[in-house]
N, C-alpha and C positions, 0 to 999 in steps of 0.2 A: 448653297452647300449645307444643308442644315440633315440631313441624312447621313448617319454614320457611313455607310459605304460609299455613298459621294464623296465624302472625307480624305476616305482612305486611298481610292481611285486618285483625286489629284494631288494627293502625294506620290503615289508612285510617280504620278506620269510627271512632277515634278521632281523626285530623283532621277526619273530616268534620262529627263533634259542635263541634268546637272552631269550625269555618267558619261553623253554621249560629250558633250562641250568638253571633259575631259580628255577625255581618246582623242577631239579634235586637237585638243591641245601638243599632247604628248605625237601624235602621228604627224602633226605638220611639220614641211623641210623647212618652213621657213619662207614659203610661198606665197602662205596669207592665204583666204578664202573667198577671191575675189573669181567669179564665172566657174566652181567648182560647184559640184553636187550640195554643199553645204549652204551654197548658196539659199538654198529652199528650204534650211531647217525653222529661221524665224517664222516664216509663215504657216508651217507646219505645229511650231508650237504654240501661235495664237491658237489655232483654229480647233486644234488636238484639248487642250487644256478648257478653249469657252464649252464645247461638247460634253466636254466630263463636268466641269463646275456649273456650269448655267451661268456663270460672271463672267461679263462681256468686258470690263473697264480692266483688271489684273490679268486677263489673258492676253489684252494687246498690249497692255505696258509689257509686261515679259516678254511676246514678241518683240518689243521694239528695242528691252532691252541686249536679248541675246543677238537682235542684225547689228544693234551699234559694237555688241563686245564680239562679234566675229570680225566686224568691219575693221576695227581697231587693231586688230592681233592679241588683242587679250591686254591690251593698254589699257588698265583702270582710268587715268585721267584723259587719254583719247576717246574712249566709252563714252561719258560721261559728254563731251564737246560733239560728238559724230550725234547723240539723243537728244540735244538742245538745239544742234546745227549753229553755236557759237562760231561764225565765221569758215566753215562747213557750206558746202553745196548738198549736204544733207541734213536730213533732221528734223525737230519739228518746226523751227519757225520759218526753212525756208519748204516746208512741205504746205504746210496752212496756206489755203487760199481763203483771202478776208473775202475778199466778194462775194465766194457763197456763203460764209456764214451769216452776212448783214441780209443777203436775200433770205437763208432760212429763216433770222429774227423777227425779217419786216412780216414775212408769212405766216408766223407764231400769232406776229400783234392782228395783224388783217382777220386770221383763224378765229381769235378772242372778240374782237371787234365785231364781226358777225353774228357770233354767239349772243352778245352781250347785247344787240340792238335787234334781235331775236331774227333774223333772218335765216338762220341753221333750223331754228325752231319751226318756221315758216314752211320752209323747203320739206323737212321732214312731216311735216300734215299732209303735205300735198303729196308727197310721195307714197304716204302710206294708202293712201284714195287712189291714188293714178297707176304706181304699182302693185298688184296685186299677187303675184308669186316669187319666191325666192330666186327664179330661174332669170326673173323679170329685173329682180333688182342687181343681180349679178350681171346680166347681158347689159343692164343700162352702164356701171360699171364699165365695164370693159369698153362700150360705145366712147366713155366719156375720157378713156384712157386712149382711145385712139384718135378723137379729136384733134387731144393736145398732143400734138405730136414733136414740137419746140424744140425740146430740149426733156429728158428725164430728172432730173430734179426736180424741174417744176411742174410733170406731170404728177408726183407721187406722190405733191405736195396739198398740191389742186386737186388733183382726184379724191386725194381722203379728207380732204375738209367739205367738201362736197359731196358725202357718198356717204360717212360715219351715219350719220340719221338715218339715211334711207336704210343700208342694210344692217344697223342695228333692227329697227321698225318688222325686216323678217329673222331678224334671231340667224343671222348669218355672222360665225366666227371671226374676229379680229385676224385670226392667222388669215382664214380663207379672204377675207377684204385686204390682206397685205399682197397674198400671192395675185391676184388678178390686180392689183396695182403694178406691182413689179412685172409681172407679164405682159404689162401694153406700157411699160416704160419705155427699157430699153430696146425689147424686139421691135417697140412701133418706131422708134428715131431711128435705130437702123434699117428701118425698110422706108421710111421719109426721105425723098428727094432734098426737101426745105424742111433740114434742122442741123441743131449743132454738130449733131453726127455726120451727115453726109460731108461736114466742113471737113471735118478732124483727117477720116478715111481718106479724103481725097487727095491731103496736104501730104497723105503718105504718099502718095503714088510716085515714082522718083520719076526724074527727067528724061524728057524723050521720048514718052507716049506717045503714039501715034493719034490722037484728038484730046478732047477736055477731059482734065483729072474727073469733074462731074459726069464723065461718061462712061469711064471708069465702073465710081460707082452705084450707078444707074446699070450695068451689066450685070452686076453682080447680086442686084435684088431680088429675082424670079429662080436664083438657086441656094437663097437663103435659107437653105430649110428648118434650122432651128428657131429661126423667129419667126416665119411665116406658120409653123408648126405649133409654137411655144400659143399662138393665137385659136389654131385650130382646135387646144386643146381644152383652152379657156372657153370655146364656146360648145364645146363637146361636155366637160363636165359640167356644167353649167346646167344646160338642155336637159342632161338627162339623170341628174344628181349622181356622179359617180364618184366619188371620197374612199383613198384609202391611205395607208401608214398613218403617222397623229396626227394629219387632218381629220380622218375620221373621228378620232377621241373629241377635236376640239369643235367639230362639227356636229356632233351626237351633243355634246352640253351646252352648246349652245341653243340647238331645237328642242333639248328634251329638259335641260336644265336649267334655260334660261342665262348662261353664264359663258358670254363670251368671252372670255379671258381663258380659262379652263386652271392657270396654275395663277398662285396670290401675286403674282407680281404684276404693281401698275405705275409703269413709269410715266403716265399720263395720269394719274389720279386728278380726279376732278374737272377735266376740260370736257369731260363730254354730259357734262350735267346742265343741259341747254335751256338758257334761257328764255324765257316765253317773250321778252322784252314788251315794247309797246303793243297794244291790239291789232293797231291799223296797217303791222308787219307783214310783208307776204313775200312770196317767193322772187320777184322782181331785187328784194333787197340783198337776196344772197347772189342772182347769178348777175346783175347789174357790175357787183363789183371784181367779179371774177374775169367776165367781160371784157370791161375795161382792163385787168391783169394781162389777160392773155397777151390783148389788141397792142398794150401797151410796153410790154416784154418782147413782142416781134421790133416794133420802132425801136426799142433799145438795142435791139441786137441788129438789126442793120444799118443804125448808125454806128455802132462800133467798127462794124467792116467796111466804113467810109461811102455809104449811099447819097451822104449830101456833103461829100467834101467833096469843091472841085479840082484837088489835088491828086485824089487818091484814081486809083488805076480803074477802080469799081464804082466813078459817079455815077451816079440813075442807073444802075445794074444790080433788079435787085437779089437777082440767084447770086450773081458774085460777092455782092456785100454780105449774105447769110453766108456763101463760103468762108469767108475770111471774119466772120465774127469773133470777136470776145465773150463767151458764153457769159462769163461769169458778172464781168460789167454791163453788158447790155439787159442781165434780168435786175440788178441793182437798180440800173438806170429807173428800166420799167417799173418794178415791183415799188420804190420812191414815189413817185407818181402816182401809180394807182393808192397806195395807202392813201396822201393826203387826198385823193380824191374820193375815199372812203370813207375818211373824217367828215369831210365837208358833207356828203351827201347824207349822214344821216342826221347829221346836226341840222342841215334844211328840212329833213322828212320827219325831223321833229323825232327821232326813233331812242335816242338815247343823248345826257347832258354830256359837256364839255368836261365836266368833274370826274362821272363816271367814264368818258371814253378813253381819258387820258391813264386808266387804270389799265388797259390792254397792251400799255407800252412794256411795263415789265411782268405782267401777268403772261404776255408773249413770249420774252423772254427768256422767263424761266422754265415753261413747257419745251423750249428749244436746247436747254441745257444738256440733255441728255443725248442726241443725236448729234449736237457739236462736239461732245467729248468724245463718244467716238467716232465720231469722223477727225477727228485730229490726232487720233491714237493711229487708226487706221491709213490717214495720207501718212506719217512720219513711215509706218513700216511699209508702207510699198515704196517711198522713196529711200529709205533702207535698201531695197533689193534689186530697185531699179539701175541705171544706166551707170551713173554718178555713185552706188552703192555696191554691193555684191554681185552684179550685172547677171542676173537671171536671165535674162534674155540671152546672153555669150553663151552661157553654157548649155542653153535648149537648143543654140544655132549648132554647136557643135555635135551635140546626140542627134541632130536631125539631118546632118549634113553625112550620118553614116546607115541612113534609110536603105541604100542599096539593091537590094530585088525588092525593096516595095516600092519603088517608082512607080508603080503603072495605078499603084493604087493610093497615090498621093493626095488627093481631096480629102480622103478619109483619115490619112496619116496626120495631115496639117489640121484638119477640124479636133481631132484628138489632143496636138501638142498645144493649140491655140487655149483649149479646156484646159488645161493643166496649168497652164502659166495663167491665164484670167483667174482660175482658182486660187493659185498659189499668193499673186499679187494684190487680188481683188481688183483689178482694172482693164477695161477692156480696152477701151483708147491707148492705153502702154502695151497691150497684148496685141490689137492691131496694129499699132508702131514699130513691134517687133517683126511680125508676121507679112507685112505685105510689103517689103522692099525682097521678103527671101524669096515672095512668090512670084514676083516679078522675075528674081534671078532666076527663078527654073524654069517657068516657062517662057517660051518666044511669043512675044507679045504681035508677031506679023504673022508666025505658022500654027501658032496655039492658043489662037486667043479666045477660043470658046473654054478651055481648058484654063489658060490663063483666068476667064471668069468665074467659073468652077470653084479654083483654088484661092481666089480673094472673099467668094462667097463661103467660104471654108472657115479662112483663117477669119472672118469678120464673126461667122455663127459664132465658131470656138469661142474666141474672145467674149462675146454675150455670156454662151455658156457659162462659163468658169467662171465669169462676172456675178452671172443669176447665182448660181450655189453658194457663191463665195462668202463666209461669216461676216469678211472684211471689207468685203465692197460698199464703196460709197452711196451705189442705188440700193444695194441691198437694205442699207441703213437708214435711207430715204422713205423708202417702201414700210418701214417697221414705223418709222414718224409719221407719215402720213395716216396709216391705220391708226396710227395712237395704240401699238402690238408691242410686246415682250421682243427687243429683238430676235434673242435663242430660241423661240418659239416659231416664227417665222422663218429661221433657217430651217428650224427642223423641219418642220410641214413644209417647205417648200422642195425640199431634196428627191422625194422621191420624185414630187412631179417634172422637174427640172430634170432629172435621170433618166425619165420615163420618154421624155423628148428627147436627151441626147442621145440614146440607144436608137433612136426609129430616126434622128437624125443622121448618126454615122453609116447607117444601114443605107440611107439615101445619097450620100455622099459616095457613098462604093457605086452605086449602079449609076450615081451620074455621071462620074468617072471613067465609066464601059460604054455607056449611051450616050450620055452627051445631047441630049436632046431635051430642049428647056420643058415642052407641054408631056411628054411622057412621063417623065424623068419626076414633074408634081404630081402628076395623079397617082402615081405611084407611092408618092412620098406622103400624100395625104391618105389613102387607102389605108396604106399601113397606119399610121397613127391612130384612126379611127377602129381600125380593128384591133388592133393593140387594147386600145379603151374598152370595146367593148369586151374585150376575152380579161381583162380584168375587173370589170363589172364586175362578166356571172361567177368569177372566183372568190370574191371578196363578198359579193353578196348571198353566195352560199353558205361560204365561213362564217359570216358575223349577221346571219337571218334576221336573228333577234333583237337585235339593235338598228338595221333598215326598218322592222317592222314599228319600233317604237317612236324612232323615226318619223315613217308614214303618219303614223296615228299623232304624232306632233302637228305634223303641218298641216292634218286635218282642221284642229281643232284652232289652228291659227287663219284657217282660209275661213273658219264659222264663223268668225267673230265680228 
């Protein structure tokens, strides 16, 4: 906030919180604010307040603190116990989940560790010889986003410690390497049969299906169209360099200027000043231990869901065990393991001493500091608004329960409200939680079950949706750590294109709704997105000639070299 009109902007918009909390005051019978419209002011004033300041860490404390002081009724010492979760089914310590933060840590140190025994260093020589255009290192990217299909955390963890070098090497923007992280996070696990997501969606499905929850959501993947699009899109501007709103800016100074950041803030300062380590370093030492991460993060996670108990309902079944996983223990598990087999292997390969690698323990650590806090800013306030809190979800059920003549055009209506609540909560797994016990209630799952699929591929896109945009989302925040990006940077650049799919996706969700026919119903859906792109190309590259031409002649002179 160092701009006087920045200043002054969130001042207003913090009296104007303080004005409205007033009214709420004065106007309530006495009812409290529990599944009312107000329900959605917290997250409205995270999200309102980081936009106008650029400060991520006092925009979600102020959210969390006006969910705990609406939650309370305006009880100063209730406030105060509903924000801490003192004995509370809210709040922040029962929102924190430790297991992902010991995976983020361990991932911090592994990230450092690499660096440090020069296999980052390694990777990125090779990269820069093997890939040869920026188109190249984005596509590989995206390849390596859909690989890891696991789980989203630990794709957008692995993808940008993996990938930093390479598309540094072509002068490709930290924003633009967050959005194509985030773009094959979450859309790829929920189009994965086998990951933590297919577990999640399916545990919604209530009783009484007529076959396996996994079949479920296995129906509902070929009318995904926000994530199967959100893919299309990544390999559409990719292909053909199409950039525009501040990805442009941040895409112009990166090729022309050298300066992938584009604004001074680095909350990653100094992690990506990569070590050349030992000589006899190569590229074996960076993907070897990721490798094993992967290899070793799947056995974590279906041992959690009981694949070698022979107790458990899911012995030797290993699609049922990845159903019923523990995400967040089974990558601890994994991620454990692999580190010390990390340690071990370069202390053998001779790559780096036992003095120095012990320095990655909290050198990891504290590159992780930034993306724990908010991610513990951000779980406290969606559990603020969630089930146990201002029950957001009560009161989307009741606005959607007076749909009325748009029944017929329901997919689109549910992909809509599903956007709105992932937005508003940051979470799509609580947005699908909500969304698909309602969609079950509306449609007959024996005389509409194409329809029926339609509309879980609806609410599942939505939930993505709202998720991708959302300031406060946890992959969102993943995605900015992985890049090693400005969070508020990555939201911003990320919005238009995330907008840019949801519009070509609700567009798709109306005609699926009338047709009903899986293969028309994408061609059509991909058609349009591709044309979309391309009628914004020649608009955008009309408008701003002179900055694609400089552009060009950048990456000329980077293809000479």
């Amino acid at each position: 906030m160092e701009k006087k009109s920045t200043k002054i902007a969130y001042f207003i918009a913090l009296a104007v919180v303080v004005i409205a909390l007033v009214i709420a005051k004065v106007a309530n019978d006495g009812s409290g604010f529990v599944a009312t419209g107000w329900a959605l002011f917290p997250p409205v004033v995270a999200i309102a307040l980081a936009l106008i300041s650029k400060e991520v860490y006092s925009s979600l404390f102020l959210g969390c603190l006006v969910g705990a002081l609406l939650l309370a009724d305006f009880s100063p010492w209730q406030t105060v116990v509903n924000f801490i979760g003192a004995g509370e089914s809210v709040g922040m310590i029962n929102a924190i989940d430790i297991s992902i933060l010991i995976f983020l840590v361990i991932l911090g140190i592994m990230v450092d560790l690499m660096n440090k025994a020069g296999g980052s260093a390694a990777f990125g020589r090779w990269a820069t010889k093997s890939v040869k255009t920026r188109s190249g290192a984005q596509m590989m990217t995206m390849l390596l986003g859909v690989l890891i299909f696991i789980d989203d955390y630990f794709n957008c963890l692995t993808v940008g410690a993996v990938m930093r070098p390479v598309t540094e090497s072509h002068h490709i923007s930290r924003a633009k390497l967050a959005y194509i992280i985030d773009a094959t996070a979450a859309p790829v696990c929920m189009l994965a049969p086998v990951s933590s997501w297919a577990a999640a969606v399916a545990s919604y499905v209530p009783d009484g299906f007529p076959g396996s929850r996994i079949s479920m959501f296995l129906s509902q993947i070929p009318f995904n169209y926000y994530c199967i699009l959100t893919l299309v899109m990544v390999i559409v501007t990719s292909l053909l360099n199409i950039d525009y709103g501040p990805m442009l800016k941040h895409e112009y100074n990166a090729q022309v200027k050298n300066d992938l950041f584009t604004t001074p803030e680095r909350p990653f300062a100094g992690a990506d000043d990569y070590e050349e380590g030992a000589k006899h370093s190569s590229v074996l030492d960076l993907l070897l231990p990721v490798i094993i991460l992967i290899a070793l993060c799947i056995v974590g996670l279906i041992w959690t869901g009981g694949m070698w108990d022979a107790e458990s309902d899911n012995y030797h079944n290993f699609i049922m065990s990845f159903s019923d996983a523990a995400a967040g223990n089974g990558l601890c598990l994994g991620s454990i393991v692999a580190l010390v087999f990390t340690f071990i292997y370069y202390w053998l390969r001779g790559l780096i001493k036992f003095e120095k690698s012990m320095e990655s323990i909290p050198n990891g650590f504290i590159q992780m500091i930034s993306p724990i806090l908010i991610l513990c800013f951000a779980w406290t306030l969606c559990g603020l608004c969630r089930d146990d809190g201002l029950q957001v979800g009560t009161f989307v059920e009741g606005v959607m329960a007076n749909t009325g003549s748009l029944a017929k055009f329901l997919p689109c209506v549910i992909f809509i409200v599903a956007c709105f609540i992932g937005f508003a909560t940051g979470t799509s797994w609580g947005t699908i939680g909500i969304m698909v016990p309602l969609v079950c209630a509306v449609f007959d799952w024996n005389s509409q079950i194409t329809l029926l699929s339609i509309g879980l591929a609806a609410s599942c896109a939505g939930g993505v949706c709202g998720d991708h945009l959302s300031p406060i989302s946890d992959t969102t925040i993943m995605a900015s750590a992985g890049a090693h990006c400005f969070h508020l940077n990555h939201v911003s650049t990320q919005i238009p294109y995330g907008v840019t799919v949801a519009a070509v996706s609700f567009v798709s969700f109306l005609i699926a709704g009338l047709v009903q026919n899986v293969v028309i119903c994408m061609i059509i859906a991909i058609v349009l997105m591709i044309a979309t792109l391309l009628v914004i190309k020649a608009v955008v590259s009309k408008k701003h000639a002179g900055i694609f031409a400089e552009m060009a002649e950048a990456n000329k002179a980077m293809a000479g070299k």
